[in-house]
N, C-alpha and C positions, 0 to 999 in steps of 0.2 A: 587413340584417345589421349588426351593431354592432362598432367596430373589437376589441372583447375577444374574440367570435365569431369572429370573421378568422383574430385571434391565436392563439387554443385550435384553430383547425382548421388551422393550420400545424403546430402544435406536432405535433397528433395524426398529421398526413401522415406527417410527417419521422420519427417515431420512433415512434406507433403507441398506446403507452399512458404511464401517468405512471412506472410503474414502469421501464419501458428507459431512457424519457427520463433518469430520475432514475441510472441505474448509469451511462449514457454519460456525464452529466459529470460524476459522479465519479469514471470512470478518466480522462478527459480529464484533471481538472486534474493529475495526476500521470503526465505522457506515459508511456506505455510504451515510446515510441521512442527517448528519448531513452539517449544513452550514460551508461552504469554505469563507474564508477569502473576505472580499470585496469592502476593504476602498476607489474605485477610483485610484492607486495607485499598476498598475499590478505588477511591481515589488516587493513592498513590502507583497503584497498578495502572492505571488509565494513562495518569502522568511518565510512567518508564515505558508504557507501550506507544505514546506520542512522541516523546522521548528517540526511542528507536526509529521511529519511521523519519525524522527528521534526522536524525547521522547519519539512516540511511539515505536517505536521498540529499543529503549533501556532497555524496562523490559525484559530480558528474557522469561518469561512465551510470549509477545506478540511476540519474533521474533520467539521461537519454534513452534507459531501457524501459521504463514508465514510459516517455511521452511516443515513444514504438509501441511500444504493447499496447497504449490507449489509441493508437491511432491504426496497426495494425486489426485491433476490435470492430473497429468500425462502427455500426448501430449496435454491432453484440456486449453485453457485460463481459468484459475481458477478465481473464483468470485472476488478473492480481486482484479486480475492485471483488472479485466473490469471493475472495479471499478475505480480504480486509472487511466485508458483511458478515461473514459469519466470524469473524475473530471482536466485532462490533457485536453481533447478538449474545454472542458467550458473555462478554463485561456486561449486556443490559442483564443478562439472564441471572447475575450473583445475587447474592442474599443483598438488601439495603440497596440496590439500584432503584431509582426514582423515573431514569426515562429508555426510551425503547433504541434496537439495533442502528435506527432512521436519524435519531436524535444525536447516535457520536458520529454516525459518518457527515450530519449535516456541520456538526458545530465541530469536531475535533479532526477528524479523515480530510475534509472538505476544503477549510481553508491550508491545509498542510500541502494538499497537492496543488492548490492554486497559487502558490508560493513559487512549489517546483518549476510547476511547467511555465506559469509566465511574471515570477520575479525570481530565481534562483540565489542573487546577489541577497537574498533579504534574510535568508533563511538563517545564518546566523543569529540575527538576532531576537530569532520567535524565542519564546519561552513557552515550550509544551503548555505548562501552568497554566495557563492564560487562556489556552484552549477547553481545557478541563474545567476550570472554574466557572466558564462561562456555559458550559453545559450543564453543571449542578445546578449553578443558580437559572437558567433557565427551565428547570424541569421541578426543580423544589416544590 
């Protein structure tokens, strides 16, 4: 057996096909565990958790592992987007929120990763802001 053999049959123990392999690390790189914004201050929390997901996915390496994990998913809700639902129900769930879990992934989640996966070049110049605002005042 040859040490690439070795390699590919660890791969395949641990996680089974290339496709799991491929969604687990790309929700790993963007932990699900870690803590979300929480100053009091739903908007401004909305805005540094928009924030994040945009430097995230401005490395290259992290938005190639989004459009694998989304395509590795297939018809399934891939780990990262249940991820980013329930980190979306939690902001709708605070005290003074106006619109539901549906409403930041369509208005704030939504266009951020359609950025990613087919303008990349652009993403620079979003301003989280702008995503957020336009969910307040849509929900007001």
């Amino acid at each position: 057996m040859t040490a690439g053999e070795a390699s590919a049959g660890g791969i395949y123990r641990r996680w089974g096909d290339a496709r799991t392999m491929i969604n687990d690390l790309a929700t790993y790189r963007l932990d699900p565990d870690r803590g979300l914004p929480d100053t009091g201050y739903l908007r401004a929390d909305l805005t540094a958790w928009a924030q994040e997901m945009l430097g995230h996915y401005s490395s290259p390496v992290n938005a190639a592992l989004l459009r694998g994990g989304a395509a590795a998913a297939g018809e399934s809700e891939s780990d990262c987007l249940r991820d980013r639902r329930a980190e979306a129900a939690g902001f709708a769930s605070r005290p003074g929120s106006t619109f539901t879990g549906d409403d930041v992934i369509d208005r704030v989640v939504a266009p951020i990763i359609y950025r990613v996966v087919f303008l990349p070049w652009t993403l620079p110049e979003v301003d989280a802001r702008t995503y957020v605002d336009e969910l307040c005042r849509a929900s007001a």
